[in-house]
C-alpha positions in Angstrom: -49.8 51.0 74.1 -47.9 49.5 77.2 -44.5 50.6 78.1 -41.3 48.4 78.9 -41.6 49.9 81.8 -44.6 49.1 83.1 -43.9 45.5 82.9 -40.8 45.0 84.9 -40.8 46.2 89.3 -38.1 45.9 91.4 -39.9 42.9 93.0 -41.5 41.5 90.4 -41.8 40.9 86.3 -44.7 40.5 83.9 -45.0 37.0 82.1 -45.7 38.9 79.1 -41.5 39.9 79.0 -41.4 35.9 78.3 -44.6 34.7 76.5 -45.4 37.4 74.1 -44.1 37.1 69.9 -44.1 40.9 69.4 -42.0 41.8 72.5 -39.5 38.9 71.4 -39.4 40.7 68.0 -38.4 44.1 69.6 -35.7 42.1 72.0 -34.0 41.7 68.3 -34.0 45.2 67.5 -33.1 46.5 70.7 -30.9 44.1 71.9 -29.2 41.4 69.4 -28.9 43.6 67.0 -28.1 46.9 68.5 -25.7 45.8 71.5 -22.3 43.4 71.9 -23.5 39.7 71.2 -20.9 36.8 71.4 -20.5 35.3 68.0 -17.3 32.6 67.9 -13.9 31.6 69.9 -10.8 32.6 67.9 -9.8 28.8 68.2 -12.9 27.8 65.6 -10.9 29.7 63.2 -7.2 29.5 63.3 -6.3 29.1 60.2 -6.4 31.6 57.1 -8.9 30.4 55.0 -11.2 29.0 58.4 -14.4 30.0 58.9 -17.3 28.9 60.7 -21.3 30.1 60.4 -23.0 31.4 63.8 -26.3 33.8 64.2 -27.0 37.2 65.8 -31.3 36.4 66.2 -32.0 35.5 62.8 -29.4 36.7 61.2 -27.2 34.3 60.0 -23.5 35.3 59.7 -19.8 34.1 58.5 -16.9 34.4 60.6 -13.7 34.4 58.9 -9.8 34.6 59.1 -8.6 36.1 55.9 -5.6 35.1 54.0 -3.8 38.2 56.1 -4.8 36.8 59.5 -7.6 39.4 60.0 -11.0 38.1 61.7 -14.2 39.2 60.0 -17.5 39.2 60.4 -20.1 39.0 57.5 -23.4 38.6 57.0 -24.2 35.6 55.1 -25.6 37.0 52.4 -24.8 37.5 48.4 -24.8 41.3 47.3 -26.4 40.4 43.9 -29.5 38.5 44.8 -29.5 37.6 48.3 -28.5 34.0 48.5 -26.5 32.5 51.2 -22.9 32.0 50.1 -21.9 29.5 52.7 -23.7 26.7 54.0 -21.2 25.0 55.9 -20.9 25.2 60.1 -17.5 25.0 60.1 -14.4 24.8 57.1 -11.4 26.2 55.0 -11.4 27.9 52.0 -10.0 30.5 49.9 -13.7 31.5 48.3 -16.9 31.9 49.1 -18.8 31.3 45.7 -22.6 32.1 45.6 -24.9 29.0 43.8 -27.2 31.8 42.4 -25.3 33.0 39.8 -21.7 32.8 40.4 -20.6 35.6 42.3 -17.6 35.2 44.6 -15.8 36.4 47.6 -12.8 36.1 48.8 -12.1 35.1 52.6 -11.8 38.9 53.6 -15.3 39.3 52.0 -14.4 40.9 49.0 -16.0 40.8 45.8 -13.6 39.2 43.4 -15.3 37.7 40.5 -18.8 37.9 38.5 -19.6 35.9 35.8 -20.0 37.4 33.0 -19.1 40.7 33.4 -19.5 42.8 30.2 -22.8 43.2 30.7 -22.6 45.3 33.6 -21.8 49.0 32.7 -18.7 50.8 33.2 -19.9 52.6 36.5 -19.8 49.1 38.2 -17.5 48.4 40.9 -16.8 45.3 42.8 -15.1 46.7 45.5 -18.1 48.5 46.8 -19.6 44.8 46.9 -18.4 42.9 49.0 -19.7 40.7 51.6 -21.9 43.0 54.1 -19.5 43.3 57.0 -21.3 43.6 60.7 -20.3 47.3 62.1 -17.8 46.4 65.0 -16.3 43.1 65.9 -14.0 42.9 69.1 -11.9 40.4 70.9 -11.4 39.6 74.8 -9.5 36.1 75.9 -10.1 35.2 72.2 -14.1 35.6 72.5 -15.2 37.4 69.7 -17.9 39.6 70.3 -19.8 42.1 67.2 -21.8 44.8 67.1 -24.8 45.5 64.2 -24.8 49.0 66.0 -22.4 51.5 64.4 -21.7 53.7 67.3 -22.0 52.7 70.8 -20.3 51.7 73.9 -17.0 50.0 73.5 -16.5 46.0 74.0 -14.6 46.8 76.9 -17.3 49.0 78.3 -19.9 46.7 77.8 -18.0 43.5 79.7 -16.6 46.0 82.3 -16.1 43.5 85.7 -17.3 40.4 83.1 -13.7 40.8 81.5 -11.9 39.6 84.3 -13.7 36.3 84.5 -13.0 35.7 80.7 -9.8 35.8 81.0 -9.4 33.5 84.5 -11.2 31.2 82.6 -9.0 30.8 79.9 -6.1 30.7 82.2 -6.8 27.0 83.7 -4.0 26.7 80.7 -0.8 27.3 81.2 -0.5 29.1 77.6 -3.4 31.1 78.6 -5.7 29.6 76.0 -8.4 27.3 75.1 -9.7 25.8 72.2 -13.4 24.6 71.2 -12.1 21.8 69.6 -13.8 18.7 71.4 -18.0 19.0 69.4 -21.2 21.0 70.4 -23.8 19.4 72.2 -26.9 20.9 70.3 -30.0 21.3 71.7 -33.6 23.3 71.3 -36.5 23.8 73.8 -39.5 25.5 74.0 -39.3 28.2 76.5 -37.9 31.5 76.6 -34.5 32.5 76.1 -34.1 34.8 78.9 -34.6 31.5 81.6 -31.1 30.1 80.6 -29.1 32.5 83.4 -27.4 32.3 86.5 -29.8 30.5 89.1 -28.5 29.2 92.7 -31.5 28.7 94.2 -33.1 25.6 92.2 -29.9 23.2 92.8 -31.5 21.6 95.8 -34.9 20.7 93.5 -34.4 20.7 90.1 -31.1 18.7 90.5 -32.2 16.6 93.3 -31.2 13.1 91.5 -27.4 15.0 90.6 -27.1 15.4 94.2 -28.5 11.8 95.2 -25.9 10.4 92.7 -23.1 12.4 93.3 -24.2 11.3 97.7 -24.5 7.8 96.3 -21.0 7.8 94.6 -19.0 9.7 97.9 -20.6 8.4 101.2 -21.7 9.7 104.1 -18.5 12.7 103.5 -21.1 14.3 101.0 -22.8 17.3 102.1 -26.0 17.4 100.0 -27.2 20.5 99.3 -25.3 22.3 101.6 -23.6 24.7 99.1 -26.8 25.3 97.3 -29.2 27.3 101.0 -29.8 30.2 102.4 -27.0 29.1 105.7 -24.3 28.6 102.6 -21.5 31.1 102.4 -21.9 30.8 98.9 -22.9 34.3 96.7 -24.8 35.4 94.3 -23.3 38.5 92.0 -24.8 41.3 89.9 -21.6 42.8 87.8 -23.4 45.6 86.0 -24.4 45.6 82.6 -26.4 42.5 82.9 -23.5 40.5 83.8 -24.2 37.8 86.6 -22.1 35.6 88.3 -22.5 32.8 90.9 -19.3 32.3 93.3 -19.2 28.5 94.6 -16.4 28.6 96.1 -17.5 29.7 99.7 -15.6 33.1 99.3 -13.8 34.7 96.6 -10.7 34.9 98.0 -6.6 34.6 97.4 -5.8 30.9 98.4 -2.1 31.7 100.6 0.1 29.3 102.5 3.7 27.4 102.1 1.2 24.1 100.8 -0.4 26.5 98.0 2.5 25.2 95.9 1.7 21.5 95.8 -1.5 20.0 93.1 -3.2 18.7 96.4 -3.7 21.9 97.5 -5.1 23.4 94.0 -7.3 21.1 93.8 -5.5 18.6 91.6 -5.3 14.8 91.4 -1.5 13.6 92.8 -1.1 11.8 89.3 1.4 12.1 87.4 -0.6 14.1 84.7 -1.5 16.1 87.5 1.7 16.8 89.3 3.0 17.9 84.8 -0.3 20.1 85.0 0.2 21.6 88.2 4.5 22.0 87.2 3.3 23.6 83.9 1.1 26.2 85.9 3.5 26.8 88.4 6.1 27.6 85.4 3.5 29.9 83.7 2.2 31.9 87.1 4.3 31.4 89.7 3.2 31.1 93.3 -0.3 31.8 92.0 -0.9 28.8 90.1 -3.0 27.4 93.1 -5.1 30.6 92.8 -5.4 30.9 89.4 -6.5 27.4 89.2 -9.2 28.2 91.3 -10.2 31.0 90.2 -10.5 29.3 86.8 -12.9 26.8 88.2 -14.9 29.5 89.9 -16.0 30.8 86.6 -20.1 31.0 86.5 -20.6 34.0 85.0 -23.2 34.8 82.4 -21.7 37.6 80.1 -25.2 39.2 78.7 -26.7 38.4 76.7 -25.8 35.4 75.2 -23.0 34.0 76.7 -22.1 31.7 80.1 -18.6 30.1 81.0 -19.7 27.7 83.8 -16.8 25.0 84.6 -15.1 24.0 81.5 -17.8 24.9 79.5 -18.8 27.7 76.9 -22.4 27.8 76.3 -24.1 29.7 73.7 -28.1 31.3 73.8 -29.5 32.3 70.8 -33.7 33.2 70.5 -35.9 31.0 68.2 -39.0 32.8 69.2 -40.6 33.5 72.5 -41.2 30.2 73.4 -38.1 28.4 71.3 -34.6 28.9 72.0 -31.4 27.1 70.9 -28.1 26.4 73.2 -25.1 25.7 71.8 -22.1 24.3 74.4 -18.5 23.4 73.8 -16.5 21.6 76.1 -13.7 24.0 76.1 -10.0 22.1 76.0 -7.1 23.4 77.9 -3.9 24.4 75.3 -0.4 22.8 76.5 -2.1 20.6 79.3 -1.8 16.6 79.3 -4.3 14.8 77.4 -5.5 13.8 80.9 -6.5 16.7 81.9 -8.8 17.2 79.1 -10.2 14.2 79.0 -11.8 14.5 82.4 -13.6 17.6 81.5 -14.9 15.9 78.7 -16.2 13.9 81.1 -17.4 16.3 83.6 -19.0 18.2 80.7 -20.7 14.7 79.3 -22.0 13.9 82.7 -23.5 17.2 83.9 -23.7 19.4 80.6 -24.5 17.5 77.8 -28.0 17.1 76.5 -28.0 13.1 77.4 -26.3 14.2 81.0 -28.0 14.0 84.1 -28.4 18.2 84.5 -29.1 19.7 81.1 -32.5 18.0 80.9 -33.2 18.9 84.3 -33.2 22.6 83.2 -34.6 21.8 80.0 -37.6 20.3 81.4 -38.0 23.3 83.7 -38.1 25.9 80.9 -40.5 24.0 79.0 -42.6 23.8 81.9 -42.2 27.2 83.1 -43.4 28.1 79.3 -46.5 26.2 79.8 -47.0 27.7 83.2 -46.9 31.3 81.7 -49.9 31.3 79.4 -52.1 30.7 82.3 -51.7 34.2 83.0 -54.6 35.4 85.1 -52.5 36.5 87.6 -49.2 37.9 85.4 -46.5 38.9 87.9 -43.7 36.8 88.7 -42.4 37.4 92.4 -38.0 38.2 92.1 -37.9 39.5 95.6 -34.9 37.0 97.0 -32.6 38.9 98.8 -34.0 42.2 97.4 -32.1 44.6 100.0 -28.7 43.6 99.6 -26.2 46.2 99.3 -23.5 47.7 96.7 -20.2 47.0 97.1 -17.7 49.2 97.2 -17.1 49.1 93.3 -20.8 49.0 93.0 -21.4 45.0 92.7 -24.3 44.0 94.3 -24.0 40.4 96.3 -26.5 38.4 97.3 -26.3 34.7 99.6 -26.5 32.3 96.6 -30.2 31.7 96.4 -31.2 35.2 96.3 -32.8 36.2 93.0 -29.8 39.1 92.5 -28.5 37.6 88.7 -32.0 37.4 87.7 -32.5 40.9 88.7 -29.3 42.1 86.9 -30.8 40.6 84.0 -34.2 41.9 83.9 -32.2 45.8 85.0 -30.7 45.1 81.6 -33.1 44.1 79.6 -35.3 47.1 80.6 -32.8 49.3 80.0 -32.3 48.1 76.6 -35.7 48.1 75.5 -36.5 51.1 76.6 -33.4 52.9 74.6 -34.0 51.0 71.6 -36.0 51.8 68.2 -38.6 49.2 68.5 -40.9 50.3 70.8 -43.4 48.4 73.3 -46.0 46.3 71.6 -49.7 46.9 72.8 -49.5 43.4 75.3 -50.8 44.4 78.3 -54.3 45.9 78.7 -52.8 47.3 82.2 -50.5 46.7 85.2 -51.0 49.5 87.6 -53.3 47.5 90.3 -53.1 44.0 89.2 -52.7 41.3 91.8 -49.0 40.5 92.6 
């Protein structure tokens, strides 16, 4: 029987964490249905009566706003026979009737009707049947996150420094809110879940026609590359808990100055939807509004596991199987912003993001092939030894030049200490490690 343990080194991980069926099984157990997964944006249910369907693993689940206001979580499943009650993604109603035989529940998940009822005996009671309702459910910048684990670490323990970049990204608007109101772009490869991360060092490569384009497009004033090598000042960041971030920015630091005030120097275009944008942020924050634009656009972060903010985008990773795994990515819209404003990340997200863009199927292409590269495994390790002796901050962030390999390692840190706490244990996939070729 091999050990989590033996399959993941400070330097190095063993392609069986991505190839092999029964360790993607226990990754269910131990992870997606034991720690704080993302589920749904308050703004895909604002309404009572909204609800929309998502998944923890396999688990299929409704998300609902009750007729009070309340958010709840339920598993998508009739109490009598088993049935899914709702096959809709996304819609309004007061009821959730199941097509099996009738039984229905109201948006709260209550049980509140079932056909036929006299031939049940007097010791029934609907109210102990009501939709099943997942343990804990929490809110941060109106990302709901749940829990299928009844006792744990709280939400705000488990996003610790992640928090902070939630909530600069939803303040690009100046109500401090976003809304996933523009579509999903959908899409499904075959590779393994855990690829989709943070990842500065493949830019240069992977991307290589972005870049050529985007040199095309500006002229000579384009710096290819330069953000994406080892002389950039750019960083990667391990934020504890699995949480990784990449800052693009050259340094994350306070933008300060008497031209801070003006949209030029946030960044803005000097139109006049962008001197309203920048008048509403300076109306909402201040002085900071440069900065908290900024900051806004500096969100990369990967909140583990299954959640990224990168730009103006909220992207979603749910495992199919070991080699299969869906993403699911909203252009997220700006509340009380011109319709300018959100028009260009449209855009932005249809040109990089989307899976017809010119950097989605990049990646995808890479997973698929990095799948296919994995079974030849005569030689298992992987080598994640980039920048391997950085140092800890002062509040214990580790921060790496922005092709180092330091968000991969948070990740894998994670991961093994999730599997290794949880009830499913290790899977016999590995004959042995101790001595194998690196």
């Amino acid at each position: 029987m091999a050990h989590f343990a033996e399959l993941i080194q400070p330097d190095r991980v063993h392609s069986a964490v991505f190839t092999s069926e029964d360790i993607y099984k226990a990754e269910l157990e131990n992870i997606f249905y034991r720690y704080w997964v993302f589920v749904a944006h308050e703004s895909e249910i604002p309404q009572p009566g909204d609800y929309c369907t998502k998944w923890i693993g396999e688990k299929q689940l409704i998300v609902s706003r009750g007729a009070d206001g309340e958010i709840g979580v339920f598993f998508n499943r009739c109490r009598h026979r088993g049935a899914a009650v709702c096959m809709e993604e996304y819609g309004n109603a007061s009821f959730f009737r199941c097509p099996y035989h009738g039984w229905t529940y109201n948006s709260s998940g209550d049980l509140v009707g079932v056909p036929y009822p006299s031939r049940y005996g007097d010791d029934f009671d609907k109210s102990t049947l009501g939709l099943g309702r997942v343990p804990r459910v929490g809110s941060a910048s109106g990302f709901i996150f749940a829990s299928m684990a009844e006792e744990g670490p709280t939400l705000a323990e488990h996003l610790g420094k992640a928090a902070g970049y939630l909530e600069d990204f939803v303040r690009a608007s100046p109500q401090g809110t976003v809304s996933l109101s523009a579509g999903t772009s959908k899409s499904m490869f075959w590779g393994n879940w855990k690829f989709v991360g943070m990842d500065g060092y493949h830019t240069n490569f992977t991307h290589k026609t972005v870049l050529d384009l985007r040199q095309r497009k500006q002229g000579a004033s384009y710096k290819r590359g330069a953000g994406n090598s080892d002389k950039s000042s750019n960083e990667s960041w391990d934020l504890g808990n699995g949480h990784c971030r990449l800052d693009l920015t050259g340094k994350d630091k306070v933008v300060v100055g008497a031209a801070s005030n003006t949209s030029i120097a946030a960044g803005i275009p000097d139109t006049a939807d962008g001197r309203e944008y920048m008048s509403l942020m300076t109306e909402a924050y201040g002085d900071d509004a440069p900065e908290v634009i900024r900051r806004s656009r500096d969100v990369h972060i990967h909140v583990w596991p299954n959640l990224q903010l990168i730009g103006s985008q909220v992207r979603v990773v749910r495992p199919l199987a070991a080699g299969r795994t869906e993403v699911m990515s909203y252009p997220a819209m700006l509340d009380g912003v011109p319709d300018s404003v959100n028009t260009e990340r449209i855009r932005s997200f249809e040109w990089f993001s989307g899976v017809a863009s010119f950097g989605t199927p990049d990646d995808t292409e890479i997973f698929e092939r990095n799948q296919i590269g994995l079974q030849a495994d005569h030689i298992p390790w992987l080598v994640l030894a980039r920048g391997l002796t950085v140092e800890p901050q002062e509040d214990g962030s580790l921060v790496g030049n922005v092709t180092d390999e330091v968000p991969q390692r948070a990740q894998m840190g994670a991961w093994l200490r999730a599997m290794s706490d949880g009830p499913a244990e290790a899977a016999d996939v590995v004959a042995h490690t101790e001595g194998e070729a690196r």
